[in-house]
KOLDO-257113 format. One line per field, with one value per residue: x, y, z of N, C-alpha, C, O in turn. Coordinates in steps of 0.02 Angstrom, whole numbers. Example, Ala and Ser with C-alpha at 12.3 -4.5 7.8 and 13.67 -1.06 7.14 Angstrom:
% KOLDO-257113
n.xx	660 642 .
n.yy	-284 -112 .
n.zz	390 354 .
ca.xx	615 684 .
ca.yy	-225 -53 .
ca.zz	390 357 .
c.xx	660 645 .
c.yy	-165 2 .
c.zz	390 394 .
o.xx	712 670 .
o.yy	-166 57 .
o.zz	423 402 .
END
This chain:
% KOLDO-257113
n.xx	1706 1608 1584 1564 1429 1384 1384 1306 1190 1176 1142 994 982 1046 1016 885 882 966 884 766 814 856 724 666 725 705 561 538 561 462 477 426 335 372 527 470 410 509 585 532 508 653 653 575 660 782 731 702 798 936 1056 1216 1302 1460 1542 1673 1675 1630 1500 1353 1255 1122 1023 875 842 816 660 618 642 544 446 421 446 331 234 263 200 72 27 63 -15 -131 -131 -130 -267 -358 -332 -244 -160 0 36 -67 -117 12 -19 -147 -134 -123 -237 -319 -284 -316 -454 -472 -422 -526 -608 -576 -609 -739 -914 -997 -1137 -1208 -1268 -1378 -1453 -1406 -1426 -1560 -1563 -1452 -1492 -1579 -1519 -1459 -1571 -1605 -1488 -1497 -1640 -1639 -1524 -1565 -1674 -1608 -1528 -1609 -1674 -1563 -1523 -1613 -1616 -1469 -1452 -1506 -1441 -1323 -1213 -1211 -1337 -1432 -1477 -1523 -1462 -1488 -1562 -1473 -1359 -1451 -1490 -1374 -1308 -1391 -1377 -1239 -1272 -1331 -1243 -1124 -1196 -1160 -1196 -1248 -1294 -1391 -1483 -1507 -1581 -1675 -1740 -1803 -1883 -1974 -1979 -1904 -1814 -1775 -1841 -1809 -1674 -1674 -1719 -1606 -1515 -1558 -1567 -1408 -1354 -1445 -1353 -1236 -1216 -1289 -1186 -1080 -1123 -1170 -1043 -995 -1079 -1062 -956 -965 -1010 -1089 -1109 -1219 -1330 -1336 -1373 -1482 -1572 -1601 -1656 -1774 -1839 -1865 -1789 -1796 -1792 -1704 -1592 -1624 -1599 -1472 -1380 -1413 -1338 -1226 -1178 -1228 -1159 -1082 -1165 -1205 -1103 -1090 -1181 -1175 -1059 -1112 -1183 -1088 -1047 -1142 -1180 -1099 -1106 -1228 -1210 -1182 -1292 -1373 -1333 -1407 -1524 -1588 -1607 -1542 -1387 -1309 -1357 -1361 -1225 -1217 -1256 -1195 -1084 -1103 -1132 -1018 -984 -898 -852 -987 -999 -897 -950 -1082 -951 -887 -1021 -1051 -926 -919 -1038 -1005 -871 -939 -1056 -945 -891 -984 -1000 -882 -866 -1002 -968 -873 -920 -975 -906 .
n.yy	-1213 -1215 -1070 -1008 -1058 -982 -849 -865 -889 -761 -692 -658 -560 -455 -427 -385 -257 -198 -178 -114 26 50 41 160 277 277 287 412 471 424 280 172 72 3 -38 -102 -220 -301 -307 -427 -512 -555 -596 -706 -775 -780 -849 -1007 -1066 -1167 -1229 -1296 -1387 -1459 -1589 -1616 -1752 -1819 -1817 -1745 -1612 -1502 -1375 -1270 -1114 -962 -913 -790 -649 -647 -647 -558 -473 -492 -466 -318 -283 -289 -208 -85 -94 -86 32 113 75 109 272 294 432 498 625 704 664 736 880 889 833 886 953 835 843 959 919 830 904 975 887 846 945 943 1018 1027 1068 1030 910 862 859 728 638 580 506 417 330 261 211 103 49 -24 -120 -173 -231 -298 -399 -489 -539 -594 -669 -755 -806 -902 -995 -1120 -1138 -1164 -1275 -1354 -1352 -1436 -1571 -1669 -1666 -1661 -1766 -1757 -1713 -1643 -1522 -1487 -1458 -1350 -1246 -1206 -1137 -1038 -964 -938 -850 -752 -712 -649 -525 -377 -276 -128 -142 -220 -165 -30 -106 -144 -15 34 -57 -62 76 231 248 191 55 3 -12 -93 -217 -239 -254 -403 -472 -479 -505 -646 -725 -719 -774 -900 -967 -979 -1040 -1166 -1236 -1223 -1325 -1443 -1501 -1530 -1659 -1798 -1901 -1910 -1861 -1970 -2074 -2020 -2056 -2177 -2201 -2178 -2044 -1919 -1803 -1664 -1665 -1758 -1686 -1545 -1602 -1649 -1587 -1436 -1372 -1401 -1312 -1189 -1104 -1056 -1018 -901 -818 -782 -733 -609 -554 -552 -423 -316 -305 -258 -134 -57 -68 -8 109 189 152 258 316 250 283 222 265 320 346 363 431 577 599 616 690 817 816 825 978 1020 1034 985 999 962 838 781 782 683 600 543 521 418 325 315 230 123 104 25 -44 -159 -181 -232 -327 -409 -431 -503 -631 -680 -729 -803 -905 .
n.zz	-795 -722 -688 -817 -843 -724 -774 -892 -812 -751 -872 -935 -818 -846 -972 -965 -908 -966 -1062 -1002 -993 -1116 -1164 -1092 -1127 -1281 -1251 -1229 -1349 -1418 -1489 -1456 -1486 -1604 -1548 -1441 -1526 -1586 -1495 -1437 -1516 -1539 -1393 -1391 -1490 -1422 -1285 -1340 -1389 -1351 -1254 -1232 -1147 -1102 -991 -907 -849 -974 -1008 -1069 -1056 -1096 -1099 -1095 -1155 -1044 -989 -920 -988 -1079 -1026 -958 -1069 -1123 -1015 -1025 -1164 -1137 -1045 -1083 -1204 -1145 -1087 -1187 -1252 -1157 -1154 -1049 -978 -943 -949 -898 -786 -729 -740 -697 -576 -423 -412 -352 -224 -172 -169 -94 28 41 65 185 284 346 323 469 501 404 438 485 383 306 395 386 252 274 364 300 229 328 324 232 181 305 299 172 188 273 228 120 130 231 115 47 107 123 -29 -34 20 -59 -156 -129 -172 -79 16 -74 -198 -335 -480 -595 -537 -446 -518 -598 -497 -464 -572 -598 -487 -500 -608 -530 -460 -549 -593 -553 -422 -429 -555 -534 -461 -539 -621 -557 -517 -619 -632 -522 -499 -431 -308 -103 -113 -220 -216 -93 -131 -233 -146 -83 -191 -227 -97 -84 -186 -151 -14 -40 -106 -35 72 26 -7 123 188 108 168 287 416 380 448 555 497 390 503 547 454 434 537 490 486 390 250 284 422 462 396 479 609 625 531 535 655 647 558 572 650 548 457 507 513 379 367 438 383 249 283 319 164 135 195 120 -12 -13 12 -121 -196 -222 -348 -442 -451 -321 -176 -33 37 -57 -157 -92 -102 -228 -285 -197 -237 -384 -359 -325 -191 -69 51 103 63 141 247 241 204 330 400 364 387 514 521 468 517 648 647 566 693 776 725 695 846 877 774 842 959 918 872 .
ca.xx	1640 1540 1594 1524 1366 1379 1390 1244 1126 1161 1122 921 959 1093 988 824 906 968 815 738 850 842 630 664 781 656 495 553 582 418 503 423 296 423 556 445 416 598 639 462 533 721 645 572 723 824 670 686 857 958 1121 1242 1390 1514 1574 1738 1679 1607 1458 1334 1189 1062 978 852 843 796 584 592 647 503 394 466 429 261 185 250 199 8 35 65 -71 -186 -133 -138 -342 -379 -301 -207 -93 32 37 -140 -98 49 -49 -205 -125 -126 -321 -333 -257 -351 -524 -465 -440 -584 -666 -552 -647 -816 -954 -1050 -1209 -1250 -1243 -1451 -1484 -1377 -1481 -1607 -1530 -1410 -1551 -1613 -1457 -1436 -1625 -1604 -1445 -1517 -1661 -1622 -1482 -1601 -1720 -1590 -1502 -1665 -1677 -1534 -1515 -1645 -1581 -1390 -1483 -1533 -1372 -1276 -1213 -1197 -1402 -1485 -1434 -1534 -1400 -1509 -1608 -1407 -1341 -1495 -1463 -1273 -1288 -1441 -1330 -1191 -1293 -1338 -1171 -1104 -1223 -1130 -1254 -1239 -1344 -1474 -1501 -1525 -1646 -1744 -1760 -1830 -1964 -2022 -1986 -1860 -1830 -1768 -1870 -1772 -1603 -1667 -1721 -1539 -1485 -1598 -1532 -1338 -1361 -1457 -1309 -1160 -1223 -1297 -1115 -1044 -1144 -1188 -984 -957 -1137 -1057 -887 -1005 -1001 -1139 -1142 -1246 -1376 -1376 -1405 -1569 -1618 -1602 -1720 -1840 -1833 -1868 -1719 -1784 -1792 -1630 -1541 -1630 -1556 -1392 -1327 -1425 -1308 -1142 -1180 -1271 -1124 -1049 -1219 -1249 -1058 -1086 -1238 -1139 -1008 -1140 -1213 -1032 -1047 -1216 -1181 -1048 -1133 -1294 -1191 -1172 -1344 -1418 -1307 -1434 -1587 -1597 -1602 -1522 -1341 -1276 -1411 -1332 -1161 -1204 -1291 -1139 -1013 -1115 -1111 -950 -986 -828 -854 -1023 -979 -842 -983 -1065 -939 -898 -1065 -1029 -854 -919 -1091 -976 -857 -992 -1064 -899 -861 -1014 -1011 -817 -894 -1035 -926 -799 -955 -1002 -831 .
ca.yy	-1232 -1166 -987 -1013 -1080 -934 -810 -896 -876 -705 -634 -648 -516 -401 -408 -353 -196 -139 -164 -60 87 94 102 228 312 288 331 507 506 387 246 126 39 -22 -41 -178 -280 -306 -354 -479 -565 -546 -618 -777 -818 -806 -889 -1045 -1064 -1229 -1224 -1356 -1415 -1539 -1588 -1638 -1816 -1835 -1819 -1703 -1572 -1470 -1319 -1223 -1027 -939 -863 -718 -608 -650 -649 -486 -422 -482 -407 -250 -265 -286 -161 -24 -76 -81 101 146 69 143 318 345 479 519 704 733 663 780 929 895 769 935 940 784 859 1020 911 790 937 1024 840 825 991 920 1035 978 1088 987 841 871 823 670 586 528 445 376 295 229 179 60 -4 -58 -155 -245 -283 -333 -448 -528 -569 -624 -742 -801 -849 -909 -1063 -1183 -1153 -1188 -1357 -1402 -1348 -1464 -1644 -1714 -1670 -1662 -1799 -1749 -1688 -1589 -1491 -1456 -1385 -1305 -1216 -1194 -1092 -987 -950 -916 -786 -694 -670 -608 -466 -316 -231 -83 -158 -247 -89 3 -129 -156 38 42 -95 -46 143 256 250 125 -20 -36 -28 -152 -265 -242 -305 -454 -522 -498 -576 -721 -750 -728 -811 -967 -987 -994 -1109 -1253 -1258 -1252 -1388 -1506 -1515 -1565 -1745 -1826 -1967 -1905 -1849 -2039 -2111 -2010 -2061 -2231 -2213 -2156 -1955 -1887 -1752 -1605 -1688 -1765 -1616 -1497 -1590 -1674 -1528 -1368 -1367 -1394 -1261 -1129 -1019 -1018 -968 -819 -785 -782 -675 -540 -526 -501 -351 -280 -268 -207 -71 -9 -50 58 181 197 123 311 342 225 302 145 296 297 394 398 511 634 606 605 795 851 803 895 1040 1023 1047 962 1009 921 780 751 767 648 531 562 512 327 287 315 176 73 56 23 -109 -204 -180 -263 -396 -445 -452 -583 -681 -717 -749 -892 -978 .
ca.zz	-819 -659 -711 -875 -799 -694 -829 -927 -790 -770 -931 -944 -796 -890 -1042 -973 -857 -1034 -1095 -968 -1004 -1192 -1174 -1062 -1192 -1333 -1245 -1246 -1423 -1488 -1534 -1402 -1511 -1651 -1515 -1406 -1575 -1607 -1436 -1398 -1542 -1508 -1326 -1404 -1508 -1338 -1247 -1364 -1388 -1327 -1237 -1230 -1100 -1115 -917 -902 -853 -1024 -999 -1107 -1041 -1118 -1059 -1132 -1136 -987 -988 -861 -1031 -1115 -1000 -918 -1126 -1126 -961 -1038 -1207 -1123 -1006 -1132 -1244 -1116 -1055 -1273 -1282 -1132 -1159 -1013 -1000 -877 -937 -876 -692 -712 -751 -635 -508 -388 -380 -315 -154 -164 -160 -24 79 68 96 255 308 337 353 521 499 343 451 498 314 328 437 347 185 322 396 229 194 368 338 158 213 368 287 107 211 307 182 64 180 229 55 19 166 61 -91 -19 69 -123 -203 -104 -179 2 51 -137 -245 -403 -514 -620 -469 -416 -569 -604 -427 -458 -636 -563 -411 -555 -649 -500 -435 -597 -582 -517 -386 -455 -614 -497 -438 -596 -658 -503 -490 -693 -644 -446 -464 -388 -215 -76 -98 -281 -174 -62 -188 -242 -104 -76 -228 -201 -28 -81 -216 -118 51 -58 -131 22 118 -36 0 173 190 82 204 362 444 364 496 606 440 392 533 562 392 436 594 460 472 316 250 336 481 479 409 559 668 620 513 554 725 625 490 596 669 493 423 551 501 324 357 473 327 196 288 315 122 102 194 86 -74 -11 6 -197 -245 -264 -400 -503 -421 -285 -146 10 47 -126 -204 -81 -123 -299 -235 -158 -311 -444 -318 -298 -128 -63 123 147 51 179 310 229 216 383 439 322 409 579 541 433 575 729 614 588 786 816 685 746 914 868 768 904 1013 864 870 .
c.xx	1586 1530 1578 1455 1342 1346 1309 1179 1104 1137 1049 919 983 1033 915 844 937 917 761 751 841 760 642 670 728 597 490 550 502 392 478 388 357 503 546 426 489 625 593 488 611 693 627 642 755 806 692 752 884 1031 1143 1307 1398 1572 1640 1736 1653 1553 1412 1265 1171 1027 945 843 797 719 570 620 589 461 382 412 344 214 194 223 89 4 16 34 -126 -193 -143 -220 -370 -360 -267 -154 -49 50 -12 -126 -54 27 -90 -201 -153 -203 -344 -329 -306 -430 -508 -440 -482 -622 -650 -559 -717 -844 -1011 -1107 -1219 -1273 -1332 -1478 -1464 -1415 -1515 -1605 -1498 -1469 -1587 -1582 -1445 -1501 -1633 -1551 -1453 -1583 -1665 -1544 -1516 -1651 -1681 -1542 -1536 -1662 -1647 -1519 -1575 -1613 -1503 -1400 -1482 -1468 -1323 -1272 -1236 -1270 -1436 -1432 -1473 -1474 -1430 -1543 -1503 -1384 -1380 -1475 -1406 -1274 -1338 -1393 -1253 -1205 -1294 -1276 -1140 -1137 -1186 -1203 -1284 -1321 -1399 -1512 -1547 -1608 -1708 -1777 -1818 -1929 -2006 -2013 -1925 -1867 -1773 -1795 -1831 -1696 -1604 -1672 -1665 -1493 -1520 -1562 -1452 -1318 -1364 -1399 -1234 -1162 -1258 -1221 -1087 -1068 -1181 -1102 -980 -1024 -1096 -977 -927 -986 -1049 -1158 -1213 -1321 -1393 -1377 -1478 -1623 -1654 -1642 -1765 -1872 -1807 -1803 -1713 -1779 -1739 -1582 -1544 -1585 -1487 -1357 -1336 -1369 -1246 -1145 -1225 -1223 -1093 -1125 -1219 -1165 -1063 -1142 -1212 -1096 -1047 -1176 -1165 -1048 -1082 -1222 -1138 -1088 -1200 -1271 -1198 -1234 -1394 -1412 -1362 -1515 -1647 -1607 -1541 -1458 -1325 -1319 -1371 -1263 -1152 -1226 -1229 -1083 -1039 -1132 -1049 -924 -954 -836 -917 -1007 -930 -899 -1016 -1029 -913 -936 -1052 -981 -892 -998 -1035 -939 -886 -1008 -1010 -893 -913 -1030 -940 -858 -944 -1000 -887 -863 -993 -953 -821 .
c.yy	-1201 -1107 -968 -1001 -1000 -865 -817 -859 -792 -638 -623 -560 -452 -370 -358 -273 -176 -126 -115 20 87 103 135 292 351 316 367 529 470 340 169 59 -21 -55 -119 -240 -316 -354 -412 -511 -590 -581 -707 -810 -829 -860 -952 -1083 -1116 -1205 -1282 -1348 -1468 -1534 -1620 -1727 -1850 -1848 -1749 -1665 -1527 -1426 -1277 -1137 -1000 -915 -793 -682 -606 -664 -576 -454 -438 -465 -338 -228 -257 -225 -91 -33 -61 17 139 145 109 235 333 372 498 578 736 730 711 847 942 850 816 928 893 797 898 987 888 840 976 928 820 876 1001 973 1008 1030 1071 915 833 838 758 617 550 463 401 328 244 182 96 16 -42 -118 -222 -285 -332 -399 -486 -562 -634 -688 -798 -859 -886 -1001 -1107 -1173 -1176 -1257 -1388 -1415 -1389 -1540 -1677 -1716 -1688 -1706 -1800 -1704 -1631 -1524 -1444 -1413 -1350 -1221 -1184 -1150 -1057 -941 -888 -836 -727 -674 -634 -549 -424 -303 -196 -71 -187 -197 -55 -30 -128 -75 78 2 -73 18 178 256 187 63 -54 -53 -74 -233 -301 -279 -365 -511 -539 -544 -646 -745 -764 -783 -897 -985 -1022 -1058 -1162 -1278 -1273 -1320 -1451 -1529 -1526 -1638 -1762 -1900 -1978 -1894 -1938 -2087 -2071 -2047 -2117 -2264 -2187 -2084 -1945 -1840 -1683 -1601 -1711 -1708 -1558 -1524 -1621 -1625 -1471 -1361 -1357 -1335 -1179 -1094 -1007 -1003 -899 -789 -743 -711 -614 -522 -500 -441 -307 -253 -244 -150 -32 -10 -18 102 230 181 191 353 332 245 250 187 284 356 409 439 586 636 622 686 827 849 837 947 1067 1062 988 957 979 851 738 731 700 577 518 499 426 308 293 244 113 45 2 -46 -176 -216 -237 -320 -426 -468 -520 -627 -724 -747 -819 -924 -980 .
c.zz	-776 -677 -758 -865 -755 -734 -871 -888 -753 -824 -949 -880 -812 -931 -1029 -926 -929 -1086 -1065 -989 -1084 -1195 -1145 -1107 -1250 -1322 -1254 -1316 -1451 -1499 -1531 -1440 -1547 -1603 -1488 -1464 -1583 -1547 -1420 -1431 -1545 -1437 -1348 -1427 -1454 -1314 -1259 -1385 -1338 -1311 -1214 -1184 -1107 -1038 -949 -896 -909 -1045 -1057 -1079 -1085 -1079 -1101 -1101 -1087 -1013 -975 -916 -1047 -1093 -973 -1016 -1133 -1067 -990 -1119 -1187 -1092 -1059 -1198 -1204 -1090 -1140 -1271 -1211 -1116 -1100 -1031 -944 -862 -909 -808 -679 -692 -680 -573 -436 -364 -350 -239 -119 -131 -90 55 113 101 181 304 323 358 415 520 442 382 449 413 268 351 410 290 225 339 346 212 256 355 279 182 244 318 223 136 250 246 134 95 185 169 37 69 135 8 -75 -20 -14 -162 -184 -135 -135 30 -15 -191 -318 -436 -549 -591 -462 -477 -606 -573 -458 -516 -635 -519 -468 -571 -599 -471 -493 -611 -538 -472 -409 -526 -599 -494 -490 -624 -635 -493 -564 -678 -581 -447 -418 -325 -180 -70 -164 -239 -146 -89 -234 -210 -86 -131 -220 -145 -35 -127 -190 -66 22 -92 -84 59 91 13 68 187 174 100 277 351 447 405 539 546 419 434 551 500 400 495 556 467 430 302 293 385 512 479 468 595 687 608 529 607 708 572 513 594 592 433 458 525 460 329 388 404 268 210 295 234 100 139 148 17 -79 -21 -80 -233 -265 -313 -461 -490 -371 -208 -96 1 -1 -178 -159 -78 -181 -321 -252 -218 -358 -417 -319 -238 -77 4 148 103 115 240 277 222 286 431 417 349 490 587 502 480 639 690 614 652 797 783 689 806 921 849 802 968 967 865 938 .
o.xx	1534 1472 1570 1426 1287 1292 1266 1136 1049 1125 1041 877 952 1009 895 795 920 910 721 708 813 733 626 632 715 572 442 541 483 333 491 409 378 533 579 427 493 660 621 509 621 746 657 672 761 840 709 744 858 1063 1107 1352 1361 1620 1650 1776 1650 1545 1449 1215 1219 1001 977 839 738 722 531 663 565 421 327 359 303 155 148 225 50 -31 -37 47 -169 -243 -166 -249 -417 -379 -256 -113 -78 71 -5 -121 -62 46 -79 -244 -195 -224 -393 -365 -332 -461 -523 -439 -486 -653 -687 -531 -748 -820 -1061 -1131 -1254 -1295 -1352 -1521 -1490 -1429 -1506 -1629 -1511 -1473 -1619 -1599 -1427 -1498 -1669 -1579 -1437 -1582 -1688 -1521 -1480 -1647 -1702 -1531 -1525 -1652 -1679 -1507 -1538 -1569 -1480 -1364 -1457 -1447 -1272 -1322 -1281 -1279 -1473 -1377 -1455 -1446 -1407 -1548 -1486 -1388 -1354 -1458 -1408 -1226 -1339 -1381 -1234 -1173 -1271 -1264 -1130 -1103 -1182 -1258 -1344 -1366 -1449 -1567 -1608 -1662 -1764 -1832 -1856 -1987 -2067 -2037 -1902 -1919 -1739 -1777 -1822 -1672 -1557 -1643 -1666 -1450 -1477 -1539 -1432 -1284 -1326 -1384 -1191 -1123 -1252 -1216 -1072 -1038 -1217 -1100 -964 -995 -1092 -943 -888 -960 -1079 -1204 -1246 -1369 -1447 -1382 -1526 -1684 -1714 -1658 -1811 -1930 -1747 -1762 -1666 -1763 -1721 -1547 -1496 -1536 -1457 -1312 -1286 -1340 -1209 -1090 -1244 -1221 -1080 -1121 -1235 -1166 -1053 -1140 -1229 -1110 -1034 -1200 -1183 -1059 -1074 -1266 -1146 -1102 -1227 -1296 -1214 -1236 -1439 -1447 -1372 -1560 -1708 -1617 -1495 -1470 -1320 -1303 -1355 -1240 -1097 -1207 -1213 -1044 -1006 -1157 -1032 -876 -992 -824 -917 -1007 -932 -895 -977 -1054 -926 -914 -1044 -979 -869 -1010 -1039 -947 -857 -976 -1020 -890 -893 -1070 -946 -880 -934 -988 -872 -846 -1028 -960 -779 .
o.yy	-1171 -1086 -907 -947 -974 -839 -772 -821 -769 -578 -572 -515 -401 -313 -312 -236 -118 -84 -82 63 136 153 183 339 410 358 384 586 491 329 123 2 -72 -100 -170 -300 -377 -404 -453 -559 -650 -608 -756 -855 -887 -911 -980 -1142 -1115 -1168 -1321 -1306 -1516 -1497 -1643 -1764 -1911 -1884 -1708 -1700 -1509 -1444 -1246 -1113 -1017 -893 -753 -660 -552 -696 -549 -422 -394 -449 -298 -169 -223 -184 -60 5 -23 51 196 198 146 257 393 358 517 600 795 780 740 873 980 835 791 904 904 768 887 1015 918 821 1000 920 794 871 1053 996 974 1016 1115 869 794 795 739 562 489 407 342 279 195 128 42 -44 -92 -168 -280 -345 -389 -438 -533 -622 -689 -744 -856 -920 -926 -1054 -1152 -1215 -1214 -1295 -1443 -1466 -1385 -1574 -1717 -1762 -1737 -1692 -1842 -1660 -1574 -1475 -1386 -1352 -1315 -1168 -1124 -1111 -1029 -882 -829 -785 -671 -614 -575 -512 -442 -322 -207 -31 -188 -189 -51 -4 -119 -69 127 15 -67 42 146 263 148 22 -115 -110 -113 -285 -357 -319 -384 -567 -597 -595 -691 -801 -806 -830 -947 -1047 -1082 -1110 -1199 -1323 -1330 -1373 -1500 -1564 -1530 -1667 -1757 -1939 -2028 -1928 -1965 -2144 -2105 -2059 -2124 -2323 -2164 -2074 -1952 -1841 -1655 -1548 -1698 -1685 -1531 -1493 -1621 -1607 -1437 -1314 -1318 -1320 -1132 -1050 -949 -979 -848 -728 -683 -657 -563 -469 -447 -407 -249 -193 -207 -110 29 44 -3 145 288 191 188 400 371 219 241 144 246 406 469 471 638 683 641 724 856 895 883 982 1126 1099 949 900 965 804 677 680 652 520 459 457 382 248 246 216 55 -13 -45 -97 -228 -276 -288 -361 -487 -525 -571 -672 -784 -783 -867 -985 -1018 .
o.zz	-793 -684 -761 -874 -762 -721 -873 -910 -736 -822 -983 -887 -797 -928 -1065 -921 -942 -1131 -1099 -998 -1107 -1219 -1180 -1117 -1263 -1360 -1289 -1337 -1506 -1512 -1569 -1427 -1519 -1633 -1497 -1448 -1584 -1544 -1383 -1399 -1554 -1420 -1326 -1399 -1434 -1313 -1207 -1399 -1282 -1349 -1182 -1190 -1115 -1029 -1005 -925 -903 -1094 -1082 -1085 -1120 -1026 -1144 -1045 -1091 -1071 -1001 -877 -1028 -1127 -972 -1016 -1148 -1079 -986 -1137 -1222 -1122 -1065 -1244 -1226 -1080 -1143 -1283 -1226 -1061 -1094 -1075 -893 -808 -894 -773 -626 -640 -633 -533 -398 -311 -315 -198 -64 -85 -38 113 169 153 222 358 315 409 402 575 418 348 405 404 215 326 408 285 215 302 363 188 231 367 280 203 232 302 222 94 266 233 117 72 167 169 1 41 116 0 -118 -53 -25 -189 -218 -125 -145 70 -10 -215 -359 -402 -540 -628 -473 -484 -650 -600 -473 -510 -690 -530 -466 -559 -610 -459 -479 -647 -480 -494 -419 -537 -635 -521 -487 -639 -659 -466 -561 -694 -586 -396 -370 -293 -213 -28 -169 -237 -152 -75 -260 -229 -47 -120 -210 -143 -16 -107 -205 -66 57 -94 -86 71 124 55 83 199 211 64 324 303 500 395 552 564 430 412 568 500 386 503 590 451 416 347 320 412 569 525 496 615 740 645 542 580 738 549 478 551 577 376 429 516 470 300 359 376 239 165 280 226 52 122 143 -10 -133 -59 -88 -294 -307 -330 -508 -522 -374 -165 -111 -33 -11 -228 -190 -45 -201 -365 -305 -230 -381 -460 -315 -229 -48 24 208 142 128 274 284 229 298 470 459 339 522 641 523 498 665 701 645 666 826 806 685 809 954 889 794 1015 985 858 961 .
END
């Protein structure tokens, strides 16, 4: 009876290792489409399917049909529509996989006398950053204070807050960017503007949540000596919620430097107008300088935003 049992619970893994090998088989020929219908539903009947034992002590069990088939057939029946609506092809990578190499070596050949014209966007690029992360932090520490159950007990004020907060995070950058650079004008002040808003959306996320995990003891008992909320919250919670504000704020300038880097694609200025240069050049060798010049501020930045951090905990 075990050996039965045995048997049983090996066959969901038989079945799908021959199922592997005949799409293999068929891909070559076609057949794949018509193939994966046959077996998705050939997988449910299995799927759904009741099995019965009769123990020796007379006893009676029930087991229903194993999943991992039919689950196994439906990751791949998505899979390979999703690679059908989006056309990939795996003859094209075959073809042009090679160039991929070709670029990444000219980019791993940086020109350093381009570097002089670097400079500047670089520079654009670190002051958009700092100060669209400062601003938007700024911003964002009252509105957290409001968004919180545990300090603001109007409900409507909070999920007001909370599906504001929503919208702006669902904004890609990318599209801040674009818009802010339509209504203020090309340049860096639309980039920074870009970032001002991402900031204030990410860094109010963060700290409504970690606010409303503080130890509100110390908040109502000030209340209760008759200090108003800002007064209590200064100085009960500001103290417990500071180092993971200044955290929150080091981590969102980690990513506003990287997403400056890309905001002059949308005409938001800053480094990626001259990356965006250098690629319809197909000038491969200062691009690398370039990026180059971006891995060497991108690191220094982290270094020195690890470094504070560990000096906040």
């Amino acid at each position: 009876m075990e050996e039965k049992s045995r048997i049983r619970s090996l066959a969901p893994l038989v079945i799908s290792a021959l199922f592997g090998i005949v799409c293999v088989c068929f891909a070559l020929t076609g057949f794949v489409v018509p193939l994966l219908s046959i077996l998705t539903i050939a997988a449910m009947a299995f799927s759904f399917t009741t099995h019965t034992y009769h123990l020796s002590n007379g006893k009676t069990i029930t087991q229903s049909g194993s999943r991992s088939f039919l689950i196994a057939m439906i990751v791949l029946d998505v899979v390979l529509a999703s690679a059908k609506l989006t056309g990939f092809d795996m003859s094209i990578i075959a073809r042009r996989g090679n160039q991929f190499f070709v670029i990444l070596g000219k980019i791993f050949r940086p020109d350093f006398g381009y570097f002089e014209k670097v400079t500047n966007p670089l520079l654009d690029t670190i002051k958009m950053s700092i100060l669209g992360s400062f601003i938007g932090a700024t911003l964002a520490l009252p509105i957290s204070v409001l968004a919180s159950t545990n300090i603001d007990k109007s409900r409507g004020v909070v999920w007001f807050l909370r599906i504001l907060l929503m919208v702006v995070r669902t904004l890609p950058t990318l599209v801040i960017a674009k818009f802010a650079a339509l209504v203020f004008g090309l340049g860096t002040f639309a980039g920074t503007v870009a970032i001002v808003i991402f900031t204030f959306g990410v860094v109010s996320k963060m700290m409504y949540e970690s606010i409303e995990t503080i130890d509100m003891g110390a908040f109502e008992a000030m209340e209760s000596f008759g200090a108003n909320k800002f007064q209590s919250f200064w100085s009960a919670c500001m103290p417990q919620i500071l180092p993971t504000y200044l955290s929150y704020c080091l981590y969102a300038l980690e990513m506003n430097i990287r997403a400056a880097a890309i905001l002059g694609y949308v005409g938001a200025g800053g480094i990626g107008l001259l990356m965006d240069e250098r690629i319809g050049w197909r000038d491969y060798n200062g691009l690398g300088m370039v990026l180059l010049a971006l891995f060497v501020v991108v690191v220094a930045i982290e270094q020195i935003s690890q470094y504070l951090r560990r000096k906040l905990s």
